[in-house]
Predicted model as a PDB file, atoms N, CA, C, CB and O in Angstrom, pLDDT in the B-factor column:
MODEL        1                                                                  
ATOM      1  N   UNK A   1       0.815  -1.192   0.000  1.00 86.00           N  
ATOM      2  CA  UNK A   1       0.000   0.000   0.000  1.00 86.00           C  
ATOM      3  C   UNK A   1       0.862   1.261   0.000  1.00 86.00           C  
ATOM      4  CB  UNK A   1      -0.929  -0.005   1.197  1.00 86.00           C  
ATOM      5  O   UNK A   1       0.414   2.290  -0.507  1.00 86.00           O  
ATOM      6  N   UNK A   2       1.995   1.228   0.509  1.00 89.00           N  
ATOM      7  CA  UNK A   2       3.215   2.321   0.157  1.00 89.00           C  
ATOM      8  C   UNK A   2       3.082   2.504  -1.164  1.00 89.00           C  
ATOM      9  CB  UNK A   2       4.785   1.877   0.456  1.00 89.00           C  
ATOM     10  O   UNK A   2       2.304   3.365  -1.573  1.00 89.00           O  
ATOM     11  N   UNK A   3       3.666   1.886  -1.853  1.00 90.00           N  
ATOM     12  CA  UNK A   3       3.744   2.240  -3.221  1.00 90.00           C  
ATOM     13  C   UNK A   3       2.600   2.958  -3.761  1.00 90.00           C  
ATOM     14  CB  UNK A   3       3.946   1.114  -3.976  1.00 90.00           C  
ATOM     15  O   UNK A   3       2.946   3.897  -4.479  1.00 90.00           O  
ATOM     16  N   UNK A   4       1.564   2.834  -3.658  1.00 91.00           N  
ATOM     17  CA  UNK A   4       0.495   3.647  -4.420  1.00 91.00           C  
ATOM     18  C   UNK A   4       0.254   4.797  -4.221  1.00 91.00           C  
ATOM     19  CB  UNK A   4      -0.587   3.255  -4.358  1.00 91.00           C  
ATOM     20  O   UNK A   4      -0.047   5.684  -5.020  1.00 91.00           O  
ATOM     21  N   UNK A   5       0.414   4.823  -2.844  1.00 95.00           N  
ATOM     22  CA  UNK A   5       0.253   5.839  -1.924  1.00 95.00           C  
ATOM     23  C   UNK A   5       1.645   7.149  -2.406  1.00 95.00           C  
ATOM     24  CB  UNK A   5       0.396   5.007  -0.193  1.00 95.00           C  
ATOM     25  O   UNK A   5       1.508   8.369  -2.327  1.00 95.00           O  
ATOM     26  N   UNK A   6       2.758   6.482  -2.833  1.00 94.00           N  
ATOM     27  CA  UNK A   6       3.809   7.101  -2.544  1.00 94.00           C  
ATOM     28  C   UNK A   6       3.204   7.827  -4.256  1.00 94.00           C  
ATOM     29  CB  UNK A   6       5.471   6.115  -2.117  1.00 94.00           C  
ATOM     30  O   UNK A   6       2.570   8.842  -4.544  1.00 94.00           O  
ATOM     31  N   UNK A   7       3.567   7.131  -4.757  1.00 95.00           N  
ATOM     32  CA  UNK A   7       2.933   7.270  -6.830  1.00 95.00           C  
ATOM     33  C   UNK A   7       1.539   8.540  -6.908  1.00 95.00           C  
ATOM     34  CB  UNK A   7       1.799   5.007  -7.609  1.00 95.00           C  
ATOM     35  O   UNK A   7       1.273   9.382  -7.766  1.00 95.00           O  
ATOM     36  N   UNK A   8       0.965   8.231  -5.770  1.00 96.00           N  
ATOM     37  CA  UNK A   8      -0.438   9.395  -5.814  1.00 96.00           C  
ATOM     38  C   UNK A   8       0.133  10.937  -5.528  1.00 96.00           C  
ATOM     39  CB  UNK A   8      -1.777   9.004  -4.345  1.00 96.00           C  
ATOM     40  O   UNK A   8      -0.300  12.031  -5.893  1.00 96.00           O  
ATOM     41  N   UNK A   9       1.371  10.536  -4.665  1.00 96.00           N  
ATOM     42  CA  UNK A   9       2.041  11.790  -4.152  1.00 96.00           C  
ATOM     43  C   UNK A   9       2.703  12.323  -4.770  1.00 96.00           C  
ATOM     44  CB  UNK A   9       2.673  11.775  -3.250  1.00 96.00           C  
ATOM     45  O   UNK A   9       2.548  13.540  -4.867  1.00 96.00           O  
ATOM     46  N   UNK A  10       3.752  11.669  -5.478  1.00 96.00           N  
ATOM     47  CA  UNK A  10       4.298  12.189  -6.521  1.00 96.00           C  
ATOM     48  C   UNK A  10       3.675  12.467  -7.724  1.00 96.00           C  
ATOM     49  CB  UNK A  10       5.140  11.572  -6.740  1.00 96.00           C  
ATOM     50  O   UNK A  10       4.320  13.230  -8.444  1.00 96.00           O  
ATOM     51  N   UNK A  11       2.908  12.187  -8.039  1.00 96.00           N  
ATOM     52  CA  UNK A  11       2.428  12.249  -9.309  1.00 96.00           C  
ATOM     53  C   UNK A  11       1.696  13.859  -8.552  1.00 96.00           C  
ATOM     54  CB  UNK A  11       1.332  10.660 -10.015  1.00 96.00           C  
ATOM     55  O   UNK A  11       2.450  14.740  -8.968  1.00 96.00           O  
ATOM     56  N   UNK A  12       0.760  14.426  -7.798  1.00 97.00           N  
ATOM     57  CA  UNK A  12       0.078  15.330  -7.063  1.00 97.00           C  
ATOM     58  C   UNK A  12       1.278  16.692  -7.092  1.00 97.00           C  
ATOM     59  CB  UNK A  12      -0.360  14.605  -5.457  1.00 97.00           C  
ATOM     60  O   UNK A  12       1.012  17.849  -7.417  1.00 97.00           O  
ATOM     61  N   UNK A  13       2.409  16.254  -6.729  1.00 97.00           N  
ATOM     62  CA  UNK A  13       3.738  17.416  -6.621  1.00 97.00           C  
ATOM     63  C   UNK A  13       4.024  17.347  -8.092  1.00 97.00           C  
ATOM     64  CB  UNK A  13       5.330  16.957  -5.517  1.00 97.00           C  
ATOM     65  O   UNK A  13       4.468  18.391  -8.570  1.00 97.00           O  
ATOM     66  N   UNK A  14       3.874  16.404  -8.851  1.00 97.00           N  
ATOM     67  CA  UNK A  14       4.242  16.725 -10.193  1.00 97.00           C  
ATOM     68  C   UNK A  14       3.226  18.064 -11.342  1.00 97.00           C  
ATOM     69  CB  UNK A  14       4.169  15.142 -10.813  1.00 97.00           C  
ATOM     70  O   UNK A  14       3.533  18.893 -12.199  1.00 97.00           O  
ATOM     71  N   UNK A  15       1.768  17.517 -10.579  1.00 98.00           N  
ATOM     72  CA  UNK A  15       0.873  17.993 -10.941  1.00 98.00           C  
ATOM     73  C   UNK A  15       0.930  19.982 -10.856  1.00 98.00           C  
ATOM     74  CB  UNK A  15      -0.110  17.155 -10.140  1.00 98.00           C  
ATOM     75  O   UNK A  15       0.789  20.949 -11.606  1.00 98.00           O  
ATOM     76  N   UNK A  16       1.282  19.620  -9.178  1.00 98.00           N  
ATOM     77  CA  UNK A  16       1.132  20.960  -8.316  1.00 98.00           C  
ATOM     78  C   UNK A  16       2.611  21.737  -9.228  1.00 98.00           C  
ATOM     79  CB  UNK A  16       1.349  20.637  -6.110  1.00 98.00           C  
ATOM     80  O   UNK A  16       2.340  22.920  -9.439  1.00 98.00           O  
ATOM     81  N   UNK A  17       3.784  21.425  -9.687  1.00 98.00           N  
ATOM     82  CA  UNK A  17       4.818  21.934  -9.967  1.00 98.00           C  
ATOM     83  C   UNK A  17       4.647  22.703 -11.314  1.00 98.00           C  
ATOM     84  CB  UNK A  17       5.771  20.969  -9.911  1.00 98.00           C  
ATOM     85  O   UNK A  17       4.937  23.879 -11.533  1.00 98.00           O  
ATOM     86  N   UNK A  18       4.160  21.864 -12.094  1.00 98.00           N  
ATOM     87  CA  UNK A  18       3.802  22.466 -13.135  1.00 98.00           C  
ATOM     88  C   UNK A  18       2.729  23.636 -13.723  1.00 98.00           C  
ATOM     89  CB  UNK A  18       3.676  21.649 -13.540  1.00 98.00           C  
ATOM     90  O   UNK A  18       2.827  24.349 -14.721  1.00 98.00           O  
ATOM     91  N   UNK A  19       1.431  23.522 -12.473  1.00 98.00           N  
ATOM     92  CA  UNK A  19       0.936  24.499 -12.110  1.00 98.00           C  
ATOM     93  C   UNK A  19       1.805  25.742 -11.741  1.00 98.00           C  
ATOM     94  CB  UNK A  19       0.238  24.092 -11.250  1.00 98.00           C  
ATOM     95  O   UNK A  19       1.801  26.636 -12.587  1.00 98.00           O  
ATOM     96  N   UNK A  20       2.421  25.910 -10.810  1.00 98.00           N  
ATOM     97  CA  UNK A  20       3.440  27.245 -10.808  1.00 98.00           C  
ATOM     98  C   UNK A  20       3.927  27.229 -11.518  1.00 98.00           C  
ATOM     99  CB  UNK A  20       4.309  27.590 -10.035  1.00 98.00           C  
ATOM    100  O   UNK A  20       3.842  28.378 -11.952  1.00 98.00           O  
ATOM    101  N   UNK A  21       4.706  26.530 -12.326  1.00 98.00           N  
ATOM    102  CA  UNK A  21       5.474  26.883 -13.740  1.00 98.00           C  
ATOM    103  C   UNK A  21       4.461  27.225 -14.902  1.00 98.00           C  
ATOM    104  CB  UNK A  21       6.414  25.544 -14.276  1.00 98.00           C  
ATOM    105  O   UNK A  21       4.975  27.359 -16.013  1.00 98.00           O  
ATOM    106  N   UNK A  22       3.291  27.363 -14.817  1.00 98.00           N  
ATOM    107  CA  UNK A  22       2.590  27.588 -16.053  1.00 98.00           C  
ATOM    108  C   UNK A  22       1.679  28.887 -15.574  1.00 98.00           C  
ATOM    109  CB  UNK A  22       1.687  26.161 -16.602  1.00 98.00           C  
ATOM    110  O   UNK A  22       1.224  29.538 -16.514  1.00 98.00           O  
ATOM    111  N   UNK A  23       1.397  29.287 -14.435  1.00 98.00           N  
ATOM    112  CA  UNK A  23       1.587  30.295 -13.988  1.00 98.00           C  
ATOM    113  C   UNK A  23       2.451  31.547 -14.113  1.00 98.00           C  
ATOM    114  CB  UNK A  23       1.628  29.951 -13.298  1.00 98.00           C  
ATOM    115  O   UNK A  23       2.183  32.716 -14.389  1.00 98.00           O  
ATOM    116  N   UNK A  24       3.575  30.901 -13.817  1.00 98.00           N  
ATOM    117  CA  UNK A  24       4.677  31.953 -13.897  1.00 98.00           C  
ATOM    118  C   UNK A  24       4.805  32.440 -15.500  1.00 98.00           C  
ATOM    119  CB  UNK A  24       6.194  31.264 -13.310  1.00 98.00           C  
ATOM    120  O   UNK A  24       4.601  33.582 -15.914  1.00 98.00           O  
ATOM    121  N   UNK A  25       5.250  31.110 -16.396  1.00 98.00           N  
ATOM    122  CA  UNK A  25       4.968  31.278 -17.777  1.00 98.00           C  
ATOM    123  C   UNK A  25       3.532  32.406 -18.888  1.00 98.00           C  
ATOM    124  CB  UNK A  25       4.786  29.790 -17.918  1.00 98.00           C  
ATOM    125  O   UNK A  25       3.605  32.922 -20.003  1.00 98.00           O  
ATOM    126  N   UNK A  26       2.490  32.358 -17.922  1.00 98.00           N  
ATOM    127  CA  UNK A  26       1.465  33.161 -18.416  1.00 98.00           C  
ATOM    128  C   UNK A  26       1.609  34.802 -17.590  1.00 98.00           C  
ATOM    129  CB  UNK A  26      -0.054  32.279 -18.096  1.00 98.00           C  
ATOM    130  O   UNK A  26       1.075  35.815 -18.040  1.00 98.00           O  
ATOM    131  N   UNK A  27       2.369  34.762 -16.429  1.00 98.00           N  
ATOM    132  CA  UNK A  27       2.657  36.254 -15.843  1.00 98.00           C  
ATOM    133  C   UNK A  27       3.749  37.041 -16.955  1.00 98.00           C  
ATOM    134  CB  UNK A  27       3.466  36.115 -14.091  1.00 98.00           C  
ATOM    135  O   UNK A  27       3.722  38.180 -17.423  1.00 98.00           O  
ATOM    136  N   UNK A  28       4.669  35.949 -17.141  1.00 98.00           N  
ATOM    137  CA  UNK A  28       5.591  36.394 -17.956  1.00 98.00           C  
ATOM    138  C   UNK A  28       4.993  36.982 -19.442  1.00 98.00           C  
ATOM    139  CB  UNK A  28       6.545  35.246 -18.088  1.00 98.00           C  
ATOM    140  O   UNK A  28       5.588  37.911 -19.988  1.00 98.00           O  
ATOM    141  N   UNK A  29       4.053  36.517 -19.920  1.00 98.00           N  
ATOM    142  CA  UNK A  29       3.620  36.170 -21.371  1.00 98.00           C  
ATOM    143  C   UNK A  29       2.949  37.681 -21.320  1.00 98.00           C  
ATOM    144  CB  UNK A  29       2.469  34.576 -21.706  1.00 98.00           C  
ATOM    145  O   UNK A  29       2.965  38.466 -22.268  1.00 98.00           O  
ATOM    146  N   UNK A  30       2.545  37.853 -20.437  1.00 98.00           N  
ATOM    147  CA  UNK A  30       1.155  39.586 -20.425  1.00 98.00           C  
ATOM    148  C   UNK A  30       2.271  40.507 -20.046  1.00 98.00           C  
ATOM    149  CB  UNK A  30      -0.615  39.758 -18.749  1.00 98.00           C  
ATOM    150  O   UNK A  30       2.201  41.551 -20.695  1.00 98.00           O  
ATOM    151  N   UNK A  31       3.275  40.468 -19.214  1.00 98.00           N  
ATOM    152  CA  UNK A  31       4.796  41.466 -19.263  1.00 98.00           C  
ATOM    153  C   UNK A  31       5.167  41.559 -20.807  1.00 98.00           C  
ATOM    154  CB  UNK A  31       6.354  40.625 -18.323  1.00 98.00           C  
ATOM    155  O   UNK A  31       5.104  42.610 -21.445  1.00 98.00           O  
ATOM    156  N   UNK A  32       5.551  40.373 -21.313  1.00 98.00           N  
ATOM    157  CA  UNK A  32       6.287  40.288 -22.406  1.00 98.00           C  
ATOM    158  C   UNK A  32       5.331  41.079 -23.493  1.00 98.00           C  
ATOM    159  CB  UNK A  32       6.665  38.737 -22.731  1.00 98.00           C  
ATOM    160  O   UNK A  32       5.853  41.823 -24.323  1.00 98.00           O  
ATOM    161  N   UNK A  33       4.339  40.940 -23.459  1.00 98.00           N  
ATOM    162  CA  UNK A  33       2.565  41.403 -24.484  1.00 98.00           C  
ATOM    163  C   UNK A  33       2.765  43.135 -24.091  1.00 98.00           C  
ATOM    164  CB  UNK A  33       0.308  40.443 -23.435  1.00 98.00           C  
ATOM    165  O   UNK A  33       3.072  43.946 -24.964  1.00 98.00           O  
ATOM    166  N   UNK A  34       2.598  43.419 -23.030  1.00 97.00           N  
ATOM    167  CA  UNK A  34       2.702  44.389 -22.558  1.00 97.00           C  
ATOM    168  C   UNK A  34       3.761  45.649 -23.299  1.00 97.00           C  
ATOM    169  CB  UNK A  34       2.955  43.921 -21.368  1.00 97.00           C  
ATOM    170  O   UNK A  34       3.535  46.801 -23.668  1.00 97.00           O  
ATOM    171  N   UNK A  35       5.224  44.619 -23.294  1.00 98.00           N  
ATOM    172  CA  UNK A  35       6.205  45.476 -23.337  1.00 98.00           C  
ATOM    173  C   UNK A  35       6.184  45.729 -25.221  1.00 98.00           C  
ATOM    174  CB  UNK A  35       7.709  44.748 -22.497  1.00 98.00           C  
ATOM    175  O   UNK A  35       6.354  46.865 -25.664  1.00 98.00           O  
ATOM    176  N   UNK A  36       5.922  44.345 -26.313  1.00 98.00           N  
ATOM    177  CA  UNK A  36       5.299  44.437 -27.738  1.00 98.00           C  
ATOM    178  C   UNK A  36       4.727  45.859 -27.545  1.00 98.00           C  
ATOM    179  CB  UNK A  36       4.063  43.175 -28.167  1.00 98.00           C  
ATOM    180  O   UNK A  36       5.450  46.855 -27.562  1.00 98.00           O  
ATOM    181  N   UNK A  37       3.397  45.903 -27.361  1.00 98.00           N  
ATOM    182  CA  UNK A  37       2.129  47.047 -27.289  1.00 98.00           C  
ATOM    183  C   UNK A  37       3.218  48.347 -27.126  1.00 98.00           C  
ATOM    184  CB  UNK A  37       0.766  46.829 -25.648  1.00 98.00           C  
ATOM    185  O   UNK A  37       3.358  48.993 -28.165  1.00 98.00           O  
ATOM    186  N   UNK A  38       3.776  48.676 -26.293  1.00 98.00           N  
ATOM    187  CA  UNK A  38       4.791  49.425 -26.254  1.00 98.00           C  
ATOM    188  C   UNK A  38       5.571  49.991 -27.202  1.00 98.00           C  
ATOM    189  CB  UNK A  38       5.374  48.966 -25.713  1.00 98.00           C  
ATOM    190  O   UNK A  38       5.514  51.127 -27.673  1.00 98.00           O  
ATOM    191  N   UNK A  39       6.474  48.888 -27.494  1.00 98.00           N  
ATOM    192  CA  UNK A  39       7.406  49.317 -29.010  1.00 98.00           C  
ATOM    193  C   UNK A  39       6.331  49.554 -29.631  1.00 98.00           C  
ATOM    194  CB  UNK A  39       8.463  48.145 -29.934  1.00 98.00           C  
ATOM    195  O   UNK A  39       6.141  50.769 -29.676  1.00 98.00           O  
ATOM    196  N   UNK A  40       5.267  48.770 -30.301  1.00 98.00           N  
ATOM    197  CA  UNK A  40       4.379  48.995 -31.537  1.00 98.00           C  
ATOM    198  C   UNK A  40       3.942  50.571 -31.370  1.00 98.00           C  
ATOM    199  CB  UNK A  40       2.954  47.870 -31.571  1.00 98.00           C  
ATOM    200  O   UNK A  40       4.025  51.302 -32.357  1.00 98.00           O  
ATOM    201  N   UNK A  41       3.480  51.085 -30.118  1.00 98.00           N  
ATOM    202  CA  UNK A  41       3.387  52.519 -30.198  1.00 98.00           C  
ATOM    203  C   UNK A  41       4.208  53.620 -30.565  1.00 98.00           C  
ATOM    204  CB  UNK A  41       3.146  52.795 -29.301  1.00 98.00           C  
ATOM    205  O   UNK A  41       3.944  54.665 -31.159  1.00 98.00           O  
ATOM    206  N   UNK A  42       5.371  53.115 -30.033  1.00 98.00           N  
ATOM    207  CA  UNK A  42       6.600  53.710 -30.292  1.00 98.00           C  
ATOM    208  C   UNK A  42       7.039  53.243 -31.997  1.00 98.00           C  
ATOM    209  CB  UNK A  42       7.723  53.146 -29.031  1.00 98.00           C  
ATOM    210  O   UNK A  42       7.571  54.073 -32.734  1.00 98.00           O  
ATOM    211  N   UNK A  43       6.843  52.339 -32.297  1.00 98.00           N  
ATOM    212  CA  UNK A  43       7.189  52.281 -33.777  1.00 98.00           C  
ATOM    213  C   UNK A  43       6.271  53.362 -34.774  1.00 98.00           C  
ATOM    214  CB  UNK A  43       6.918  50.671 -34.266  1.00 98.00           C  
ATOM    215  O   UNK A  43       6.702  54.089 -35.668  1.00 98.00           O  
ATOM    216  N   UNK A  44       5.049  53.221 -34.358  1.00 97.00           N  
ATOM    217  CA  UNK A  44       4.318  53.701 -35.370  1.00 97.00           C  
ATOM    218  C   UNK A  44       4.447  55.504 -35.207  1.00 97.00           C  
ATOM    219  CB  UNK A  44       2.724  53.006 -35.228  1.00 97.00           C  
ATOM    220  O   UNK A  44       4.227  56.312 -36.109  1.00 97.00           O  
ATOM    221  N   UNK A  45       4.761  55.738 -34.143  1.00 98.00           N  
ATOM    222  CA  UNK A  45       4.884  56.981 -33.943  1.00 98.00           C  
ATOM    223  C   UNK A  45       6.092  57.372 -34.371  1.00 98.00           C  
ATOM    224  CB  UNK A  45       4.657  57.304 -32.751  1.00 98.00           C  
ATOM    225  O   UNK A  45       6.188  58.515 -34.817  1.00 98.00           O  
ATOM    226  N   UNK A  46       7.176  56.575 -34.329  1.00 97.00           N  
ATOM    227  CA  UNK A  46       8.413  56.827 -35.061  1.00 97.00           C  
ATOM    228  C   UNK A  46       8.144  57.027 -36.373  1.00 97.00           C  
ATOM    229  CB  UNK A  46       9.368  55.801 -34.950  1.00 97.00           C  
ATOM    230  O   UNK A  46       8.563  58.124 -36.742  1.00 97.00           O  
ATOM    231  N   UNK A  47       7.626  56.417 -37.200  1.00 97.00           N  
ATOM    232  CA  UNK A  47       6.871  56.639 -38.925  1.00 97.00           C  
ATOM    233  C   UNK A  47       6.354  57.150 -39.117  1.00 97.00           C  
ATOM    234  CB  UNK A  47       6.233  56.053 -39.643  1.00 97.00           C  
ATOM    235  O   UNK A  47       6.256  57.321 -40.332  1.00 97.00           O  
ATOM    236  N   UNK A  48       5.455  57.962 -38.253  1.00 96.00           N  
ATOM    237  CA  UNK A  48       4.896  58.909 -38.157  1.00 96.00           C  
ATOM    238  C   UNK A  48       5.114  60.799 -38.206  1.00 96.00           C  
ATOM    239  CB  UNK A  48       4.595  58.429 -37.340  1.00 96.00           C  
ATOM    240  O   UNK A  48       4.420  61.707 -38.666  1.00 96.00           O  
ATOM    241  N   UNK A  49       6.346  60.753 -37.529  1.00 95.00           N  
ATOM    242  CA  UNK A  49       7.256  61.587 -37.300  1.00 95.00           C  
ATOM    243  C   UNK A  49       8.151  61.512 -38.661  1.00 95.00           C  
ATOM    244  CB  UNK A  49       7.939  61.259 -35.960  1.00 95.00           C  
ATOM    245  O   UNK A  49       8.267  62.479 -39.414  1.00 95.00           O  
ATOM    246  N   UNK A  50       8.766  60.255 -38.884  1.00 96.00           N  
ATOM    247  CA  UNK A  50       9.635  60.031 -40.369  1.00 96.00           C  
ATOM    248  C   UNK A  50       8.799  60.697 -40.945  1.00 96.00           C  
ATOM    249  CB  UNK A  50       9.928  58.529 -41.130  1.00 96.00           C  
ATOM    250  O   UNK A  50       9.166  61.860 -41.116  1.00 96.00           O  
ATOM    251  N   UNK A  51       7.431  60.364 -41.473  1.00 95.00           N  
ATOM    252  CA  UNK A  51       6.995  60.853 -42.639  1.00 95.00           C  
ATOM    253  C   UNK A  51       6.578  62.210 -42.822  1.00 95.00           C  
ATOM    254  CB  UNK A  51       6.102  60.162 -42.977  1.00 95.00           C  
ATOM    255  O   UNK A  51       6.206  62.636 -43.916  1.00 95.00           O  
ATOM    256  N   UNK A  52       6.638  62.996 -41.636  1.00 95.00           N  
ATOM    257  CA  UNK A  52       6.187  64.355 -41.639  1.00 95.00           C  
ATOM    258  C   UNK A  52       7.343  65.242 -41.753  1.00 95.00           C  
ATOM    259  CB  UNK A  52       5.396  64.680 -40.431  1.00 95.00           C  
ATOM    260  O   UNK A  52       7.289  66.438 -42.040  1.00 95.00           O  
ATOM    261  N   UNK A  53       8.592  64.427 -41.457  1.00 93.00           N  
ATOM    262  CA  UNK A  53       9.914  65.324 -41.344  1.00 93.00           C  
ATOM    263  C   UNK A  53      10.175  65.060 -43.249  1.00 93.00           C  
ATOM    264  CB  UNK A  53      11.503  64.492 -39.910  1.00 93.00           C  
ATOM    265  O   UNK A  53      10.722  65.778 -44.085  1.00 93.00           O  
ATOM    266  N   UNK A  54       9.595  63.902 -43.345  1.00 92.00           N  
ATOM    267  CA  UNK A  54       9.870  63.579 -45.175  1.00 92.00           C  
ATOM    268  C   UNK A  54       9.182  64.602 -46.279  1.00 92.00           C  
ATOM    269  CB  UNK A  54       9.099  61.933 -45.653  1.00 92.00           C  
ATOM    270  O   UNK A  54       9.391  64.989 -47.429  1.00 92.00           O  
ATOM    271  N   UNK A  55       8.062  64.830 -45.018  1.00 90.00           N  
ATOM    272  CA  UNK A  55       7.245  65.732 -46.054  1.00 90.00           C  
ATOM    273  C   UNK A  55       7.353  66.959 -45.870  1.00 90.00           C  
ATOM    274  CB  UNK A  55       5.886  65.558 -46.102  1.00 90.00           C  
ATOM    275  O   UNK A  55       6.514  67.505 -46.587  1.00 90.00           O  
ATOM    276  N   UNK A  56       8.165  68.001 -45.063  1.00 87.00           N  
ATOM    277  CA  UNK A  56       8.943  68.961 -44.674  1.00 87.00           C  
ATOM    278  C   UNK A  56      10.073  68.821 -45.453  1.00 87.00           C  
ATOM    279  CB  UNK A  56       9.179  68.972 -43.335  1.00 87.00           C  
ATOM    280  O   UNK A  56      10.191  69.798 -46.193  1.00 87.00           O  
ATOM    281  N   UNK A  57      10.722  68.219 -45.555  1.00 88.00           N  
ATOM    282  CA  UNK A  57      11.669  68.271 -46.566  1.00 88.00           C  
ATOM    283  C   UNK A  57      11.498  68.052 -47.970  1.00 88.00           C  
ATOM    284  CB  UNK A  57      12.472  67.543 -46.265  1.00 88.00           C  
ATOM    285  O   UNK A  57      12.390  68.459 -48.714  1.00 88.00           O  
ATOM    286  N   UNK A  58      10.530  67.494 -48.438  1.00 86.00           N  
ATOM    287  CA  UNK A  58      10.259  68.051 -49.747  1.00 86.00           C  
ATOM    288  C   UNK A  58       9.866  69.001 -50.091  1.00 86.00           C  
ATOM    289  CB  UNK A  58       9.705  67.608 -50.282  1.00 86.00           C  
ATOM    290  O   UNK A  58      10.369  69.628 -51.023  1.00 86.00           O  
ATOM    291  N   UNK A  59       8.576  69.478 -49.256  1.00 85.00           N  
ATOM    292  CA  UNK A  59       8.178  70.721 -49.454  1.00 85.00           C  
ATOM    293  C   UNK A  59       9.654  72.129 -49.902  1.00 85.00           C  
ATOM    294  CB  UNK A  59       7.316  70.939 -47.928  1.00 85.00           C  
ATOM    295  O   UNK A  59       9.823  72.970 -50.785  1.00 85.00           O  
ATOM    296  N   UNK A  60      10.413  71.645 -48.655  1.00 82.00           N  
ATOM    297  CA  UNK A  60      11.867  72.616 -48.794  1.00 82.00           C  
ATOM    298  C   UNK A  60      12.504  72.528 -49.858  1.00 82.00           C  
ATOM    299  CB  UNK A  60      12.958  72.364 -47.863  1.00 82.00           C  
ATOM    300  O   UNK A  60      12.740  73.532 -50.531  1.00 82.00           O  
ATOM    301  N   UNK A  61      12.918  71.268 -50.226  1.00 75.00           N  
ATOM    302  CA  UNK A  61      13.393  70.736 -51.379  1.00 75.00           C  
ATOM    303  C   UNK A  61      12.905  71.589 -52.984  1.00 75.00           C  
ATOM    304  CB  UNK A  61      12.856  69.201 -51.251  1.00 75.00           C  
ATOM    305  O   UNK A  61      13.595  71.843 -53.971  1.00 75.00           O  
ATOM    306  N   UNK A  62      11.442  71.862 -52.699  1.00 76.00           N  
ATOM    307  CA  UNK A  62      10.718  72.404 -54.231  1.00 76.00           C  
ATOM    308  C   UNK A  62      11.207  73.593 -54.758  1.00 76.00           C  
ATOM    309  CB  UNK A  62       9.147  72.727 -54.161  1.00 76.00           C  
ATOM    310  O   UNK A  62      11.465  73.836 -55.936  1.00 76.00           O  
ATOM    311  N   UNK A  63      11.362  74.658 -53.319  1.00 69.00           N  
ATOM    312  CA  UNK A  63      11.710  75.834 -53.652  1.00 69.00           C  
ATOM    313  C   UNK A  63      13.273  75.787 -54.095  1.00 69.00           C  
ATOM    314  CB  UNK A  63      11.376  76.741 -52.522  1.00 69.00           C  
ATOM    315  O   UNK A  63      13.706  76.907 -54.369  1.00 69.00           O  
ATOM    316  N   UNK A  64      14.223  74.715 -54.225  1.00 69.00           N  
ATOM    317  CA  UNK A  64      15.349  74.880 -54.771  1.00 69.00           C  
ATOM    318  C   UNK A  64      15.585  74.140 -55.600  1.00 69.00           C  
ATOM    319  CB  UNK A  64      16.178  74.905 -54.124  1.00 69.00           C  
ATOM    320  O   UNK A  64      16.689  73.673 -55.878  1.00 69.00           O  
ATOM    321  N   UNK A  65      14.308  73.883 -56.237  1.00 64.00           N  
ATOM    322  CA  UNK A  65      15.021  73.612 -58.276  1.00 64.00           C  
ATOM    323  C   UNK A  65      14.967  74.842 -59.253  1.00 64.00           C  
ATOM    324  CB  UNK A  65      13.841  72.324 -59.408  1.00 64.00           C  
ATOM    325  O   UNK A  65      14.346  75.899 -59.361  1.00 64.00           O  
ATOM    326  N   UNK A  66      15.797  74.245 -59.804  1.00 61.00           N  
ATOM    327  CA  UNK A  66      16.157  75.524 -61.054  1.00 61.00           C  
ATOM    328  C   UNK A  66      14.714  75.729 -61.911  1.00 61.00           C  
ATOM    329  CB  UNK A  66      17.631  74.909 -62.419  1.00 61.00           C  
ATOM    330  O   UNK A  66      14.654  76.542 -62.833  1.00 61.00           O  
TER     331      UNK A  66                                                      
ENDMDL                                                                          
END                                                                             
């Protein structure tokens, strides 16, 4: 009766272990999501800025052709 007993237990800590590790793994995953959303704001606003400084400089650009 040890043995089964011992197998229910381990198998229960195996159970329980992987629970915190898949936990931790999904805390990590909404940080990691989090920090994406971030750059992506920052990217698009970077292109955003590019293209207005692009279009400032053409505008400048017109008045100096021959």
């Amino acid at each position: 009766m040890l043995w089964p007993m011992l197998a229910i237990a381990l198998g229960f800590l195996g159970v329980a272990v992987l629970a915190v590790l898949a936990v931790r793994v999904f805390l990590e995953v909404r940080r990691l999501s989090g920090q994406v959303a971030l750059a992506s704001r920052r990217i698009t606003q970077a292109s955003g800025d590019l293209e207005q400084a692009a279009a400032d400089l053409a505008r400048a650009g017109q008045g100096l052709r021959p």
